[in-house]
C-alpha positions as CSV (number, residue, x, y, z in Angstrom):
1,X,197.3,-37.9,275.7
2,X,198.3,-39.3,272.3
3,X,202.1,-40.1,272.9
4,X,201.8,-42.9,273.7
5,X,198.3,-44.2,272.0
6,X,197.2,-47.2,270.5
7,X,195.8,-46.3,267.1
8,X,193.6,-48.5,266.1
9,X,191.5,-49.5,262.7
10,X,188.7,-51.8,263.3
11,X,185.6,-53.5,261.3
12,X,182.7,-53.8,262.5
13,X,183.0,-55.2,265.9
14,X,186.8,-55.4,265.7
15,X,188.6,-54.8,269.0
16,X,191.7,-54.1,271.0
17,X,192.3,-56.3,273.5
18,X,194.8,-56.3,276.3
19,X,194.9,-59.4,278.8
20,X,197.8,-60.3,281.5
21,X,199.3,-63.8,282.4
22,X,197.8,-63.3,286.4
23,X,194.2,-62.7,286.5
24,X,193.4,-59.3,288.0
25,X,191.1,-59.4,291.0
26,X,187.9,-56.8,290.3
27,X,187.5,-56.3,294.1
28,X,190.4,-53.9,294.6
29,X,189.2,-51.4,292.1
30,X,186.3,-49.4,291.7
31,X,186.5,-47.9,287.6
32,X,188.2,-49.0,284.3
33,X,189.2,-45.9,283.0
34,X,190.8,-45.3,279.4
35,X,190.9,-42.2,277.1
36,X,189.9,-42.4,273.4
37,X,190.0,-40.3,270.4
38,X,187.5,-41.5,267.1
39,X,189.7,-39.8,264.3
40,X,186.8,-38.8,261.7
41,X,183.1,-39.1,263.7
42,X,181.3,-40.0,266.5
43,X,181.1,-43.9,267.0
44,X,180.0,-46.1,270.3
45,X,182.7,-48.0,272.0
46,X,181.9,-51.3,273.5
47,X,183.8,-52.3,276.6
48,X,183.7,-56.2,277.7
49,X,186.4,-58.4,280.7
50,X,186.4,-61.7,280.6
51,X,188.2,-63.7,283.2
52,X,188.2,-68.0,283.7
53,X,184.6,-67.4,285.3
54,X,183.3,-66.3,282.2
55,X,182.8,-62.6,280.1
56,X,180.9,-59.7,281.2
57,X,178.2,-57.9,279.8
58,X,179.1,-55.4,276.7
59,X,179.0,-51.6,278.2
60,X,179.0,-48.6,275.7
61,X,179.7,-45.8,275.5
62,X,179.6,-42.7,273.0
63,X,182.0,-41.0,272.2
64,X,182.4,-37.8,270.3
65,X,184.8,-37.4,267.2
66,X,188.0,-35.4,266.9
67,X,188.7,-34.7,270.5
68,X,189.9,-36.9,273.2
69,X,187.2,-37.9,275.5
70,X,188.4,-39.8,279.0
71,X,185.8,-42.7,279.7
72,X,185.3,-43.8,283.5
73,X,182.8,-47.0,284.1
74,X,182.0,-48.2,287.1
75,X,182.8,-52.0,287.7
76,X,179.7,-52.3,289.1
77,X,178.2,-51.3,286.2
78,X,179.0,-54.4,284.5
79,X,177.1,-56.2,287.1
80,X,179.8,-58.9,288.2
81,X,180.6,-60.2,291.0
82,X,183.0,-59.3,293.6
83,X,185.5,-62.0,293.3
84,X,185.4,-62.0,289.7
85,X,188.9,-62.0,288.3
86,X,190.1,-60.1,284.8
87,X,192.5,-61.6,282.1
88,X,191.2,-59.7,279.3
89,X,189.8,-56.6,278.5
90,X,188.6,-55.5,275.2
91,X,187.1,-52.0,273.7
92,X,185.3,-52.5,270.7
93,X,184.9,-49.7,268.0
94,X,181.7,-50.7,267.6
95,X,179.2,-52.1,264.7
96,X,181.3,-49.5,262.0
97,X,184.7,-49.1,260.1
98,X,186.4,-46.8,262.6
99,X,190.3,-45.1,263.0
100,X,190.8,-44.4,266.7
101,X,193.2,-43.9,269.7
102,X,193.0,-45.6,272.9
103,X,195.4,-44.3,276.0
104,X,195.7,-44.5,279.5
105,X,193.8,-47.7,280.2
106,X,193.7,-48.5,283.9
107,X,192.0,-50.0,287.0
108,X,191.4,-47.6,289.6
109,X,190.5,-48.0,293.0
110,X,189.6,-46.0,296.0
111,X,192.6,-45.7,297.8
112,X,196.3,-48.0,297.2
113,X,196.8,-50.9,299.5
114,X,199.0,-51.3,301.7
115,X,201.9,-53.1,300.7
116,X,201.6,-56.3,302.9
117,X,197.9,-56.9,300.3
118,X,199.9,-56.3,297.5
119,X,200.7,-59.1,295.1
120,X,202.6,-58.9,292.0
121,X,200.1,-60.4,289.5
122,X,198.6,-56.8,289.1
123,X,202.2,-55.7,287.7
124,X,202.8,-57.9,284.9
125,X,202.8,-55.6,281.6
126,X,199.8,-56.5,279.3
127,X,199.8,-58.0,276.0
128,X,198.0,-55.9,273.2
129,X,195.9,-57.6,270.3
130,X,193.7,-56.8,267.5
131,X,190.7,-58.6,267.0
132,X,188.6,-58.0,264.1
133,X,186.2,-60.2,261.7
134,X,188.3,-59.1,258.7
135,X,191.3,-57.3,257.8
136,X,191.9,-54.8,261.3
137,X,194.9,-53.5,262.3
138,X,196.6,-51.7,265.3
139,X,200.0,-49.5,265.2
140,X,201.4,-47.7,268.0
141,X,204.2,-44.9,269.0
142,X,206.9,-45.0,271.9
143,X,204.3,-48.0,273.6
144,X,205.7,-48.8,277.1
């Protein structure tokens, strides 16, 4: 983990967010899972999607300082619905003025499909923002 992170600096509420250009359809995965590392203390993330049928509700999640901590929620845990589809996805640092990595963000899903289900939207690379109330900012190394 780190090589490749997004560091990010965020006011309260600030986010990353990463959306595509195709929307991503939830019912071929089963998790969003991302690694993160808070540089200085503990802090809460806050995980929302949002798709053209609207935003989900906010999931957090604690996460210890110092040490990079993988994060797994279940999509059902957001308590959409099947044919909801993603554009966005954004991971809060919280209600406080954090430094912290994000890496390996990623649907998953119980087993690939086979290529004739395949379609390419779930392939186009993802934009990265910064959203913050006031002054936030986001750097990253080597980002592919």
């Amino acid at each position: 983990f780190g090589n490749r992170s997004i560091q990010a600096m965020t006011d309260p509420w600030g986010a990353v967010g990463f959306s595509t250009l195709f929307p991503v359809r939830l019912d071929r995965y089963r998790t969003l899972e991302f690694s993160v590392r808070p540089a200085n203390e503990q802090m809460t993330l806050a995980v929302v999607l949002q798709g053209p049928a609207g935003v989900s509700p906010l999931i957090r999640r604690a996460v210890p300082a110092g040490a990079w901590t993988a994060i797994s929620v279940p999509l059902a845990e957001f308590g959409l619905p099947a044919a909801f589809s993603v554009t966005k996805v954004f991971v809060s640092g919280g209600n406080g003025t954090h430094t912290w990595q994000l890496d390996e963000m990623r649907f998953v899903g119980e087993q690939p499909l086979p290529p004739a289900l395949r379609d390419t939207s779930d392939r186009v690379p993802p934009g990265i923002s910064i959203l913050s109330p006031r002054a936030g900012s986001v750097a990253w190394t080597e980002m592919y």
